[in-house]
Backbone as CSV, one residue per row, in Angstrom:
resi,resn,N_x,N_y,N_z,CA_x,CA_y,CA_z,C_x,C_y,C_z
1,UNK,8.214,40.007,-63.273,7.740,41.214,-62.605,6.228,41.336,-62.777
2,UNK,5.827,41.521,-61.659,4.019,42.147,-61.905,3.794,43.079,-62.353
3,UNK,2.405,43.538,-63.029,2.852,44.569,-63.602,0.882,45.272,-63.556
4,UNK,1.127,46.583,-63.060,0.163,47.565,-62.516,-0.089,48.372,-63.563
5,UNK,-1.017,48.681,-64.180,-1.515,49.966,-64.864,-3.010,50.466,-64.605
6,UNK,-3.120,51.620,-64.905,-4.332,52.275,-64.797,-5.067,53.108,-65.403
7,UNK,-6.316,53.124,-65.642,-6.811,53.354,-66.936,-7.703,54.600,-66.286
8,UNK,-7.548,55.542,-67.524,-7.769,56.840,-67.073,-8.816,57.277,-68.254
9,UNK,-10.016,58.270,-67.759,-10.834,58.847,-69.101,-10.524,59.879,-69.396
10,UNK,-10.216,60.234,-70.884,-9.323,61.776,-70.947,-10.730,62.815,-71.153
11,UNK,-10.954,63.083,-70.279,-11.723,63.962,-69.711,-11.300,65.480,-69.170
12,UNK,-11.922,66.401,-69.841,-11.481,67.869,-69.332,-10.764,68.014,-68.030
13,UNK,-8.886,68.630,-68.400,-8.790,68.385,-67.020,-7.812,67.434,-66.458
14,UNK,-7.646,66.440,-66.980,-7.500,65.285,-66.866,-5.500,65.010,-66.596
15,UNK,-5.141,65.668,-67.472,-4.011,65.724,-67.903,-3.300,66.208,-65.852
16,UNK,-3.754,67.731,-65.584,-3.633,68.047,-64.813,-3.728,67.096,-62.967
17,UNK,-4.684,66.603,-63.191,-5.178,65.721,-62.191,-4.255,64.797,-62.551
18,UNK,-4.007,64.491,-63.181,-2.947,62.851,-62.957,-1.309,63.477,-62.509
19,UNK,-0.962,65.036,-62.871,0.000,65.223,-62.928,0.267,65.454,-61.338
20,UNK,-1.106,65.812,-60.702,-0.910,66.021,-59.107,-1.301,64.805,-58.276
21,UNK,-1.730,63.705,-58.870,-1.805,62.699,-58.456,-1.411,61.343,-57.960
22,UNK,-0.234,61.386,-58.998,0.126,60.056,-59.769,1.582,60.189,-59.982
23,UNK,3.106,59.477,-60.003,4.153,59.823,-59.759,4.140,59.236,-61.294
24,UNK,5.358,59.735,-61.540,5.793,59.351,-63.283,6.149,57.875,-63.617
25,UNK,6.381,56.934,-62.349,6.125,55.849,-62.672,5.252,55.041,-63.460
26,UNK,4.226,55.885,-62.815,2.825,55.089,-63.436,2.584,54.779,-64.793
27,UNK,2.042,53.612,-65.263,1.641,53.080,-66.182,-0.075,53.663,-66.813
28,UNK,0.082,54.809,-67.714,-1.528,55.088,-67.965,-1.921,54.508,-69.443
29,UNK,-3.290,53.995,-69.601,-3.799,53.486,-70.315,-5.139,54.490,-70.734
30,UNK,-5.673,55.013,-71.778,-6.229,55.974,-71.984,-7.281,55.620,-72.936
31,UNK,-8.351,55.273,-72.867,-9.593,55.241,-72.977,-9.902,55.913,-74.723
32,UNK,-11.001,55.429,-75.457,-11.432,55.626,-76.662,-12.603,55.582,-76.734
33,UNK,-13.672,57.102,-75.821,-15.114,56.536,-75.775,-15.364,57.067,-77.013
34,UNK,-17.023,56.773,-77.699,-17.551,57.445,-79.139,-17.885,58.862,-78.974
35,UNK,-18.417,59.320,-77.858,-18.331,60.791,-77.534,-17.110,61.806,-78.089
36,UNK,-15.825,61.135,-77.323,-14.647,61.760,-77.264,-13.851,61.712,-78.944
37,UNK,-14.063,60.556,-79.021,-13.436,59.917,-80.401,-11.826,59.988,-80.456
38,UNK,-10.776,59.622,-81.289,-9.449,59.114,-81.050,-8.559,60.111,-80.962
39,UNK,-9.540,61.763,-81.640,-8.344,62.614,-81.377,-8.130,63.362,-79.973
40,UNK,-9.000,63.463,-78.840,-9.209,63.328,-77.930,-7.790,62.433,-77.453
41,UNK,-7.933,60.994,-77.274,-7.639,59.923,-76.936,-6.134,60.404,-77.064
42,UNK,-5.438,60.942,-77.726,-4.383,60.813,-78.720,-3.440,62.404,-78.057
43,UNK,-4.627,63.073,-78.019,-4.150,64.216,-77.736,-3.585,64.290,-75.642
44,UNK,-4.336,63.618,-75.330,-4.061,63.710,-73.900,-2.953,62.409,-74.169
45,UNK,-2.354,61.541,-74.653,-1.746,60.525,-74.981,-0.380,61.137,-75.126
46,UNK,-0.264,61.865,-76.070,0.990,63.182,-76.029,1.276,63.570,-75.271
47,UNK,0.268,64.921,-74.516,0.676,65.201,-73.137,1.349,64.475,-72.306
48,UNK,0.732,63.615,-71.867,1.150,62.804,-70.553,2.187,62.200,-71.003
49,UNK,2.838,61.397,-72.277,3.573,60.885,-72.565,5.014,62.011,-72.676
50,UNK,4.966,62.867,-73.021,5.867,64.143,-73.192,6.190,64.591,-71.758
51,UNK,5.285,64.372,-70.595,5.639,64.869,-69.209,6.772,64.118,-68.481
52,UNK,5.954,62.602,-69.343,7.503,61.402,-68.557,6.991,60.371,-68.213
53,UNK,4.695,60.197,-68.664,4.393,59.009,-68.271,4.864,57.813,-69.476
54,UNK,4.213,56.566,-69.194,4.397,55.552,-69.788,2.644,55.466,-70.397
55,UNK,2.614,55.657,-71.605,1.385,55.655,-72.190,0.746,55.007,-73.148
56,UNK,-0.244,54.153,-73.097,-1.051,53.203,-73.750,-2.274,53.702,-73.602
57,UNK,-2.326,54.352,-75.577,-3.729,55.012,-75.888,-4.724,53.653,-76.310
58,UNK,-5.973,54.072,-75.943,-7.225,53.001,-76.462,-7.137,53.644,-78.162
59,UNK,-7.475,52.390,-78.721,-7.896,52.613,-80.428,-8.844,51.866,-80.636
60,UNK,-9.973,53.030,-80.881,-11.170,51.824,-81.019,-11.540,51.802,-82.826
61,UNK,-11.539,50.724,-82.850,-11.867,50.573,-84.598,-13.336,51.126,-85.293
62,UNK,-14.624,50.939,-84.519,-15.626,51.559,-85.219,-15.937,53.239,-84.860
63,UNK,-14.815,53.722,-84.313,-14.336,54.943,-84.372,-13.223,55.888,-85.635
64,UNK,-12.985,55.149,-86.074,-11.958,55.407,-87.031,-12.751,55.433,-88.445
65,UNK,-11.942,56.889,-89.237,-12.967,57.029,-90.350,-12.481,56.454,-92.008
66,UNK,-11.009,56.077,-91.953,-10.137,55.401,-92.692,-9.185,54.946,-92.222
67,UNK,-8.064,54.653,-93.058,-7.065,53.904,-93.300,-5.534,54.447,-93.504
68,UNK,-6.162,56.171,-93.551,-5.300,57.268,-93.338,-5.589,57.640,-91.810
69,UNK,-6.456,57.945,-91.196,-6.490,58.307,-89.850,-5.428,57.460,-88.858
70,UNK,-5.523,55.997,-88.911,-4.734,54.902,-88.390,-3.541,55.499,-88.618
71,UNK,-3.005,55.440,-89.982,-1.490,55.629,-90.235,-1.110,56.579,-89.575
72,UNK,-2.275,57.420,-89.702,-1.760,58.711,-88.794,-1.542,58.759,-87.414
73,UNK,-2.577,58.295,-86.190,-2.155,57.950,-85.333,-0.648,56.832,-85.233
74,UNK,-0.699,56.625,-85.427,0.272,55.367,-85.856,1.680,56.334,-85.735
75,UNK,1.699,57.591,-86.509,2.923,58.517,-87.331,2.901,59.158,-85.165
76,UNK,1.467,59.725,-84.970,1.875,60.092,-83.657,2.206,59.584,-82.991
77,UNK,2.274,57.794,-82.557,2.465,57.428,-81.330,4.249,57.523,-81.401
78,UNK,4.381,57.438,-82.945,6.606,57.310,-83.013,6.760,58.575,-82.770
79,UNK,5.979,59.971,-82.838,6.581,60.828,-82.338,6.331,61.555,-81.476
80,UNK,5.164,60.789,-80.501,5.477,61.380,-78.835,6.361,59.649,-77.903
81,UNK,6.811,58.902,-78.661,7.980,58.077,-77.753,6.278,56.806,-77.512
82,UNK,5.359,56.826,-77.691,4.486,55.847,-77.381,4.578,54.534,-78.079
83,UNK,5.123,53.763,-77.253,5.215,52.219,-78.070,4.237,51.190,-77.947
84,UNK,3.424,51.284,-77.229,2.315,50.385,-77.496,0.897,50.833,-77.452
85,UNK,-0.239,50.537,-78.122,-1.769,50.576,-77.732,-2.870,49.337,-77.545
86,UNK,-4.075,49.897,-77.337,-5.062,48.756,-77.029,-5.469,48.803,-77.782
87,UNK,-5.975,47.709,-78.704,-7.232,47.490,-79.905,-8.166,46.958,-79.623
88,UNK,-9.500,48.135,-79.661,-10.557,47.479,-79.182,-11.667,47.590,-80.423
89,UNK,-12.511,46.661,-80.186,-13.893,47.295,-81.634,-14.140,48.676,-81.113
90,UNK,-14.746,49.083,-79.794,-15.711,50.366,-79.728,-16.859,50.337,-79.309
91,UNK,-17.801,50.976,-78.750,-18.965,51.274,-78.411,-20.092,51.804,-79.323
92,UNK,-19.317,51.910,-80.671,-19.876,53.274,-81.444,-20.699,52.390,-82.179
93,UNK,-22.325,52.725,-81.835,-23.268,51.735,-82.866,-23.590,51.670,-84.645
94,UNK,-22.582,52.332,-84.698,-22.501,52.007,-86.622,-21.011,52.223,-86.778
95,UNK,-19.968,51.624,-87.708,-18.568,52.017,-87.495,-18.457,53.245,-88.304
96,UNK,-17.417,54.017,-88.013,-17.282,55.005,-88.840,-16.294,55.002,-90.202
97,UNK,-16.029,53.974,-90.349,-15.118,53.446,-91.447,-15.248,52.083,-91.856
98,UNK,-14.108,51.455,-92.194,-13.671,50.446,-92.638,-13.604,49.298,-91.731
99,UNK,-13.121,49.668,-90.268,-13.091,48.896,-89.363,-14.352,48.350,-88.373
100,UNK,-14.806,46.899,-88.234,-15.372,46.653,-87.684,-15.930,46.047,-86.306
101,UNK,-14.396,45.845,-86.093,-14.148,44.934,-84.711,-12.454,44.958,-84.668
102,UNK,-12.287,44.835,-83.501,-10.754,44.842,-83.087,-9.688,43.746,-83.819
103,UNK,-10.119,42.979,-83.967,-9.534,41.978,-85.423,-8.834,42.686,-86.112
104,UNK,-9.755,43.116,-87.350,-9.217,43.522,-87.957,-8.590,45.170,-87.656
105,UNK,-8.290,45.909,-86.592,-7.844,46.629,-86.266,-6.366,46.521,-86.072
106,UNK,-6.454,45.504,-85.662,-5.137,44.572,-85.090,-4.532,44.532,-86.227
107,UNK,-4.597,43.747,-87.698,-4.049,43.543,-88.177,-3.936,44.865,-89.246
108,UNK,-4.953,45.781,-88.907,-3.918,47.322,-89.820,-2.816,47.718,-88.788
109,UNK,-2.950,47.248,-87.841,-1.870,48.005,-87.288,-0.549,47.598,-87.017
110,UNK,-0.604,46.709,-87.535,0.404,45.563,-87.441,1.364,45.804,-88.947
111,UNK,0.154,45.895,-89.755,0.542,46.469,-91.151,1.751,47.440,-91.302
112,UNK,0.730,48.849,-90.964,1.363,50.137,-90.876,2.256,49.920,-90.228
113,UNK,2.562,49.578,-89.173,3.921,50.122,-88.257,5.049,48.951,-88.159
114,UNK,4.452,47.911,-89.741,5.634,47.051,-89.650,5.921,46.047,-88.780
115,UNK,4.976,45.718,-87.667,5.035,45.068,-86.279,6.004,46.166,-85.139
116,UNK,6.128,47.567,-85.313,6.970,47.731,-84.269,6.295,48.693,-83.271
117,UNK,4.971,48.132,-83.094,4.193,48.691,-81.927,3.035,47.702,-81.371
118,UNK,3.571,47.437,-80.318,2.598,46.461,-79.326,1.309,46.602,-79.060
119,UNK,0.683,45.685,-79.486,-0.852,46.221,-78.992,-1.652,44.903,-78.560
120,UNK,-2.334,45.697,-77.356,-2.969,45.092,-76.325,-4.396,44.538,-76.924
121,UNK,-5.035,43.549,-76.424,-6.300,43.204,-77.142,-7.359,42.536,-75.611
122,UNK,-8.581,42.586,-76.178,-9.431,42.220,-74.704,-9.747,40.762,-74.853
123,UNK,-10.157,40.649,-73.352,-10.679,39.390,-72.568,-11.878,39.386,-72.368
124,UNK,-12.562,38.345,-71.754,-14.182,38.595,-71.079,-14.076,37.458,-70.444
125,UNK,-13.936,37.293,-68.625,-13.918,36.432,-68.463,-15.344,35.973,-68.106
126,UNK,-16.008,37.125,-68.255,-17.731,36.649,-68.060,-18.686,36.551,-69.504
127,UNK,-17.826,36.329,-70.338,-18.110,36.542,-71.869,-18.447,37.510,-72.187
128,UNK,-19.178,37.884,-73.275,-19.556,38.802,-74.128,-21.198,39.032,-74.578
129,UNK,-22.121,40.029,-74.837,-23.404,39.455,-74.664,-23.421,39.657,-76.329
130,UNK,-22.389,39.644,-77.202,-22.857,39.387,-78.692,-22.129,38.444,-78.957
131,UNK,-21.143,37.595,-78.917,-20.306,37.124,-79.281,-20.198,35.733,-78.542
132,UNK,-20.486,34.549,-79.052,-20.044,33.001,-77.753,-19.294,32.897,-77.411
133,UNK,-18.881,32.485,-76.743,-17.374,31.502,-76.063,-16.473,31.226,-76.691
134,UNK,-16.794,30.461,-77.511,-15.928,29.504,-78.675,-15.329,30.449,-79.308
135,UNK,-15.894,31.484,-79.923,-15.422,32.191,-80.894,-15.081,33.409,-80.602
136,UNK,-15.066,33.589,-79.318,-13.859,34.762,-78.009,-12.773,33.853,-78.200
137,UNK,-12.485,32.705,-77.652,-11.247,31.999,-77.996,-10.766,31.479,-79.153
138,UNK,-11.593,31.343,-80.318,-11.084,31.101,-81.198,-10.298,32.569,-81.865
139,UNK,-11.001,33.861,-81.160,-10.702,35.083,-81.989,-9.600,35.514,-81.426
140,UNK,-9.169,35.069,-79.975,-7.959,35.166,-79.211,-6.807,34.383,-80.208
141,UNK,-7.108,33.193,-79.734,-6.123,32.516,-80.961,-5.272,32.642,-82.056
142,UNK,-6.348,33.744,-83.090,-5.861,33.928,-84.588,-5.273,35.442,-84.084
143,UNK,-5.319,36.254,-82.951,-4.759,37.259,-82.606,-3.666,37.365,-81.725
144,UNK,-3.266,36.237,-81.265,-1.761,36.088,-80.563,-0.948,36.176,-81.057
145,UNK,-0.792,35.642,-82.651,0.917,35.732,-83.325,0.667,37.442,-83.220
146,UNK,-0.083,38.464,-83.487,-0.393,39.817,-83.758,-0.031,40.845,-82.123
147,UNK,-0.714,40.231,-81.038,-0.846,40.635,-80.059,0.170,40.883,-79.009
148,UNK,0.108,41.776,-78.197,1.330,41.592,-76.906,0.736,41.190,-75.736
149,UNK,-0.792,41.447,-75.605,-1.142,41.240,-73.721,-2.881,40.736,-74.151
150,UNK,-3.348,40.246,-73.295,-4.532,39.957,-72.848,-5.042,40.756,-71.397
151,UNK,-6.033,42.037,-72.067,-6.604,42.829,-70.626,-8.180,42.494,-70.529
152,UNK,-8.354,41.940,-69.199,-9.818,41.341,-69.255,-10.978,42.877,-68.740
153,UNK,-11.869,42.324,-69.452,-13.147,43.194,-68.859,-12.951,42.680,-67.509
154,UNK,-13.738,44.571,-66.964,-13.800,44.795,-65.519,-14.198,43.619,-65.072
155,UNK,-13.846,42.918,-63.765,-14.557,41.557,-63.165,-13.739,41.914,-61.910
156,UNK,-15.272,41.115,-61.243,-15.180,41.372,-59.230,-15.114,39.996,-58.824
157,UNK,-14.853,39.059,-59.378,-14.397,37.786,-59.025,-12.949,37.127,-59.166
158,UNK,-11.855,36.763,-58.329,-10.936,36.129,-58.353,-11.106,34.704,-58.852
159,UNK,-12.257,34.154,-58.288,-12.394,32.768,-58.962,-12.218,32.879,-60.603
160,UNK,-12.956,33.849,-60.838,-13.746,33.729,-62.482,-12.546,34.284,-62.997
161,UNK,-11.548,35.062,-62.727,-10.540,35.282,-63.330,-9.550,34.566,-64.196
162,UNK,-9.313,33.742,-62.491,-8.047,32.368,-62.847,-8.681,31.666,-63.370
163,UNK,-10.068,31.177,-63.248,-10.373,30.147,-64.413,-10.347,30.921,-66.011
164,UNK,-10.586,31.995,-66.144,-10.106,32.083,-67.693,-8.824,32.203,-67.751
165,UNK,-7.876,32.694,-66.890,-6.985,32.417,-67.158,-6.070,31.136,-67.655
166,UNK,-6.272,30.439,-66.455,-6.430,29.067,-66.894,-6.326,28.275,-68.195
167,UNK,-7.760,28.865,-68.804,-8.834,28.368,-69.495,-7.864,29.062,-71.137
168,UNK,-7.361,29.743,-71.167,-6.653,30.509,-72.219,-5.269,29.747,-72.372
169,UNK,-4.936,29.625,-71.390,-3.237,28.863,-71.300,-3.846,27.034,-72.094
170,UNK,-4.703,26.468,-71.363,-4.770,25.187,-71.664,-5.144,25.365,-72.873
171,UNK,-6.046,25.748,-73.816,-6.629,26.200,-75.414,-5.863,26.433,-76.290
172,UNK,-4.165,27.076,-75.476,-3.126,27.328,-76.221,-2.894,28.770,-76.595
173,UNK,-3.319,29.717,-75.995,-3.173,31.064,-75.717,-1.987,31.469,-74.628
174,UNK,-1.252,31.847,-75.063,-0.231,32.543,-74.456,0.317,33.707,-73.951
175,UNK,-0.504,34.377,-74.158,-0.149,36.056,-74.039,-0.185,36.044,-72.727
176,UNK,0.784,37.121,-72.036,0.102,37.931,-70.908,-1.333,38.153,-70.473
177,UNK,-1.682,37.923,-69.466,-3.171,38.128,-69.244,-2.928,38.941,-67.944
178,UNK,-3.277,40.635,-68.261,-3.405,41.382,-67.239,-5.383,41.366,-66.663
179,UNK,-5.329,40.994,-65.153,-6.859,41.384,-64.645,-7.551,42.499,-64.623
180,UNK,-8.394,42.874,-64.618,-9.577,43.829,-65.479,-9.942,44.663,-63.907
181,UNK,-9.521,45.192,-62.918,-10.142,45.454,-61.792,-10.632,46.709,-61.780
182,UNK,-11.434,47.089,-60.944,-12.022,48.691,-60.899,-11.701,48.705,-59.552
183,UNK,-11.247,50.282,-59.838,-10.337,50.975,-59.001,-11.284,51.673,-57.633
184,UNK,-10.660,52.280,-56.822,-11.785,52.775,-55.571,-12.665,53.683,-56.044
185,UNK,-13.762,53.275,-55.855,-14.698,55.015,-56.761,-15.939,54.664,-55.842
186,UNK,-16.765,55.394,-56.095,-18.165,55.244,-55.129,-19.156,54.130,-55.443
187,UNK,-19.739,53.494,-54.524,-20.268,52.047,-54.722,-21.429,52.422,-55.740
188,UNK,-22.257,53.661,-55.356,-23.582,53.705,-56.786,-22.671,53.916,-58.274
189,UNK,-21.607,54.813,-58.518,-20.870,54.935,-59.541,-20.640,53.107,-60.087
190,UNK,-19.944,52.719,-59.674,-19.747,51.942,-59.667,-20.253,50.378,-60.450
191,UNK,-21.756,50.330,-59.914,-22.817,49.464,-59.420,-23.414,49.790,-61.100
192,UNK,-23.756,51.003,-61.126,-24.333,51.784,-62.255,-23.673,51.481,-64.038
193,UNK,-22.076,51.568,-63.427,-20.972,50.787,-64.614,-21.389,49.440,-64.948
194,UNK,-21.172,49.104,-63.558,-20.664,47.398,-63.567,-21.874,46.806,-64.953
195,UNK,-23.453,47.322,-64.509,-24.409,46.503,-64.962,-24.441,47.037,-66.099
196,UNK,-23.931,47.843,-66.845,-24.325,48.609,-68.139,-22.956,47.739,-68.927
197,UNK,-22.055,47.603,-68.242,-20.834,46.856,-69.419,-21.501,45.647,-69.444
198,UNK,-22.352,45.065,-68.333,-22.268,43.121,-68.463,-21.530,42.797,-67.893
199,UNK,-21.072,43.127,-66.733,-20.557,42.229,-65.586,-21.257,41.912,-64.317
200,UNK,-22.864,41.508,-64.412,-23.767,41.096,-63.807,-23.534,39.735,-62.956
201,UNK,-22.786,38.806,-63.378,-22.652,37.726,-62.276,-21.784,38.180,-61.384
202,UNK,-20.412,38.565,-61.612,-19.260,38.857,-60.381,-19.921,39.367,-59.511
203,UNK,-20.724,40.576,-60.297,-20.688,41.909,-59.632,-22.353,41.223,-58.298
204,UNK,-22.951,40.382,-59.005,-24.136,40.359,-57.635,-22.686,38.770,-57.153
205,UNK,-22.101,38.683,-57.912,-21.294,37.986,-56.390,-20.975,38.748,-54.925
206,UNK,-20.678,39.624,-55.729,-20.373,40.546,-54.078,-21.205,41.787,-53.949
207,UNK,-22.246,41.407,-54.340,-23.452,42.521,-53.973,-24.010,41.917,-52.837
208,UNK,-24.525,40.320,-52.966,-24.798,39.974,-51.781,-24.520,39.774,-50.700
209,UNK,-25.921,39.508,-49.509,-25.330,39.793,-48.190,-24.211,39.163,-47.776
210,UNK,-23.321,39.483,-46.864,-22.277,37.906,-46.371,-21.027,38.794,-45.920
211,UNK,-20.341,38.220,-45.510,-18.373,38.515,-45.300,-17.771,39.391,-46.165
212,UNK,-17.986,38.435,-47.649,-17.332,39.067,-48.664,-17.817,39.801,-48.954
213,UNK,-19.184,40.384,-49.149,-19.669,41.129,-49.918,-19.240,42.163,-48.812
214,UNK,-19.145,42.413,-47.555,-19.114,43.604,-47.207,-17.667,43.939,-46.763
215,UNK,-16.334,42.991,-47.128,-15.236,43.024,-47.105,-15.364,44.278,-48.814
216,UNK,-15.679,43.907,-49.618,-15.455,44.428,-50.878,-16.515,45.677,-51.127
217,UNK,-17.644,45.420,-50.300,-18.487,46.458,-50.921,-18.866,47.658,-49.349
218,UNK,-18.388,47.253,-48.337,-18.415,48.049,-47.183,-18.374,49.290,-47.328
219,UNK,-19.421,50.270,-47.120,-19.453,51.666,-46.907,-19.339,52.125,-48.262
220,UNK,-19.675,53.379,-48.225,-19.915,53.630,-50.015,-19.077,53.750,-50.844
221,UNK,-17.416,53.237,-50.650,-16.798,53.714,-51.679,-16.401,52.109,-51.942
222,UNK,-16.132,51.803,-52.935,-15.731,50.232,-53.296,-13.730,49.979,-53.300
223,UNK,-13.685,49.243,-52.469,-12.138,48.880,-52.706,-11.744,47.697,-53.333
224,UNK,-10.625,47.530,-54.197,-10.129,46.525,-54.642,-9.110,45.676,-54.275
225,UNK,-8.750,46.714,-52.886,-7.437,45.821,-52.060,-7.524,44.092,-52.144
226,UNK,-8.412,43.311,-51.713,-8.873,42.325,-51.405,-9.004,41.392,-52.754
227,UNK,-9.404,41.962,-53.555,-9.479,41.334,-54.872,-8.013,40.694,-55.108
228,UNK,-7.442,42.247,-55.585,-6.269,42.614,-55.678,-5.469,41.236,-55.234
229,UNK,-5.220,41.278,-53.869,-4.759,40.040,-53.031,-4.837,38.918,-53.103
230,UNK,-6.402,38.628,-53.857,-6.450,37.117,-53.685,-6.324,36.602,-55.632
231,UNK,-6.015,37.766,-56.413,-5.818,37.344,-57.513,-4.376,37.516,-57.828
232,UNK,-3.551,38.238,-56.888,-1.510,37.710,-56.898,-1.329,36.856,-56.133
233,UNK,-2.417,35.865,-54.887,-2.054,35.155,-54.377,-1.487,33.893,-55.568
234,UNK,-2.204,33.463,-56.268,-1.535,32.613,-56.858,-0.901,32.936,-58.360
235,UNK,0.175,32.482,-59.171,0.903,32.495,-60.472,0.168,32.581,-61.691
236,UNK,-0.943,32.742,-61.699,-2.043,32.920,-62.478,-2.365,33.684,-63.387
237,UNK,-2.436,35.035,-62.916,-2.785,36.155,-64.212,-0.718,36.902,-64.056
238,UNK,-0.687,38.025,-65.131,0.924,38.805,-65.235,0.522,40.320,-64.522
239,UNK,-0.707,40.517,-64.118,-0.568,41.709,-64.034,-2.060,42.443,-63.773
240,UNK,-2.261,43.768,-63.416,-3.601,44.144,-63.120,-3.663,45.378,-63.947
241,UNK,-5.086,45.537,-63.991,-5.345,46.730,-65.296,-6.428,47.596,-64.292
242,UNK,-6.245,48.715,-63.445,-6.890,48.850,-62.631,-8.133,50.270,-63.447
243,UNK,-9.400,50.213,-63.893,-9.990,50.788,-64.085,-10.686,52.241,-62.922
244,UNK,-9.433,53.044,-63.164,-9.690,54.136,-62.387,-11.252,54.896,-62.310
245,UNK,-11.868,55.189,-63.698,-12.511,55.944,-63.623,-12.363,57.601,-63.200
246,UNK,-11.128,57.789,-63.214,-10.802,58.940,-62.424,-10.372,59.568,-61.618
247,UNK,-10.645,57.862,-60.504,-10.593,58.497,-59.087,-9.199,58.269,-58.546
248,UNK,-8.255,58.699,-58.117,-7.195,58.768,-57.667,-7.422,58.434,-56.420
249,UNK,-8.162,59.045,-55.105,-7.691,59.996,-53.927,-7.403,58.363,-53.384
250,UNK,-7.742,57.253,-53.325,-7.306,56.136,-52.188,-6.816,55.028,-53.074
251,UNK,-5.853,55.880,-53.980,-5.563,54.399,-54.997,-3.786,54.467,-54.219
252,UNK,-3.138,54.699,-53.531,-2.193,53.556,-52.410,-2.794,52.621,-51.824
253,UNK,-3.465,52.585,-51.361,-4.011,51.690,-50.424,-4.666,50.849,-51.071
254,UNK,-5.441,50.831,-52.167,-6.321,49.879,-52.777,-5.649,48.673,-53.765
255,UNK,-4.075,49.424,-54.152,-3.112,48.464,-54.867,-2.199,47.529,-53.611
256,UNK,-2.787,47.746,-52.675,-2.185,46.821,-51.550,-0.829,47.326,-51.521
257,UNK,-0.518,48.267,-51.425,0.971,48.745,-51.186,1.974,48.735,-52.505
258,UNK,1.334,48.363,-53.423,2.159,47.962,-54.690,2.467,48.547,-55.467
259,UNK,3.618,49.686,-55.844,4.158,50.387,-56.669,3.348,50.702,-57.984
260,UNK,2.537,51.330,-58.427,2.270,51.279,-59.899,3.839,51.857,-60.636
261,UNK,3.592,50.870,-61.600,5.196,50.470,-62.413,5.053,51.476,-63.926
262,UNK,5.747,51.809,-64.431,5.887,52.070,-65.558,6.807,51.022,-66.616
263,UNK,5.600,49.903,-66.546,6.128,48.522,-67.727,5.195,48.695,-68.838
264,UNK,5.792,47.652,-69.774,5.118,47.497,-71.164,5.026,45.935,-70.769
265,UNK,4.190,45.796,-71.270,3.721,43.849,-71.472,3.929,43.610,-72.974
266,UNK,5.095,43.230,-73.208,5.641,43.033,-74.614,5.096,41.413,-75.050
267,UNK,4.865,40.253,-74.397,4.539,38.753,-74.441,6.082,38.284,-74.827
């Protein structure tokens, strides 16, 4: 089965807007910025999960202030029904604890809950601007026996996809690898993201003039239909991770007709 989710910022509000938006099928994935911090994250994670969604909170590690906070989230996700999360390092430029990178996040959490909560870990199929190559895949590697899915940073290239995909399977990586896509939102919004995460090659892939670029970047709102399409054309990636940003109002049409599912990517 393919498998659709969409990543939402729990933002004032938020809870409401998805509830008029979005059918209970849906698969939401919920964000861990340093602004907001995890109780934020956690708290709209409940909600939505208690209404009837399927919910995968972000946990970012240089957000976290111990080793009790974890357990604790950990105690909430068994008692709003939440069985899996994402482990990410964070944005936050000094950590606020113990944790320093999603590594070792991974493996407290693996700790605490005994192995009986799935957690998602990231990709880059355009790399990373602190971190090499080698040692993205070598850090994949020592995190698969731990891991359930592989979700890649946002990327506007189908080529560059399947080749990490690819590129992960042959190295001996196995996980699920859901694609990293951004969802319909306005082309300056957008444009403004893309270059601040480091997704500067895809993204002037289809900035420039040509076919494609104005198949994908035509008129000011950006669609992913097309992406979408040419990255289930082939057996390649398990699934898409569609980076909403928020925006709901033309996300039928931009999943190419495709049900957003309420699955777990267990590996």
């Amino acid at each position: 089965m393919f498998h659709t989710r969409l990543e939402i910022i729990p933002s004032e509000g938020i809870v409401e807007k998805v509830q008029s938006a979005l059918p209970l099928t849906t698969t939401l994935t919920i964000t861990c910025l340093p602004h907001h911090g995890a109780g934020r994250t956690m708290r709209t994670a409940a909600r939505l999960s208690s209404l009837g969604y399927t919910v995968v909170p972000h946990l970012a590690a240089r957000s976290l202030a111990d080793r009790s906070q974890l357990a604790g989230i950990i105690r909430e996700c068994g008692l709003a029904g939440i069985g899996e999360v994402f482990a990410v390092g964070g944005d936050a430029p000094q950590p606020a604890g113990p944790y320093a990178n999603g590594g070792e996040l991974l493996r407290e959490i693996a700790e605490i809950s005994g192995g009986q909560l799935a957690v998602g870990v990231a990709g880059y199929p355009e790399g990373h601007p602190g971190i090499g190559t080698l040692q993205l895949l070598e850090s994949l590697l020592a995190k698969q026996e731990l891991a359930s899915s592989v979700v890649t940073q946002m990327c506007f290239s189908a080529d560059k996809i399947h080749s990490y995909a690819a590129t992960l399977r042959r190295e001996g990586v196995t996980l699920p690898v859901l694609a990293g896509v951004a969802g319909a939102v306005q082309r300056t919004r957008l444009i403004a993201l893309a270059t601040k995460i480091g997704v500067g090659t895809s993204l002037r892939f289809v900035s420039r003039t040509g076919p494609l670029a104005r198949r994908l970047l035509g008129g000011e709102r950006y669609s992913p239909g097309t992406l979408i399409d040419e990255l289930t054309a082939q057996p390649v990636i398990d699934g898409i991770h569609l980076y909403s940003l928020n925006c709901f109002e033309a996300l039928p049409s931009d999943v190419a007709g495709r049900r957003l599912r309420s699955t777990q990517v267990t590996g």
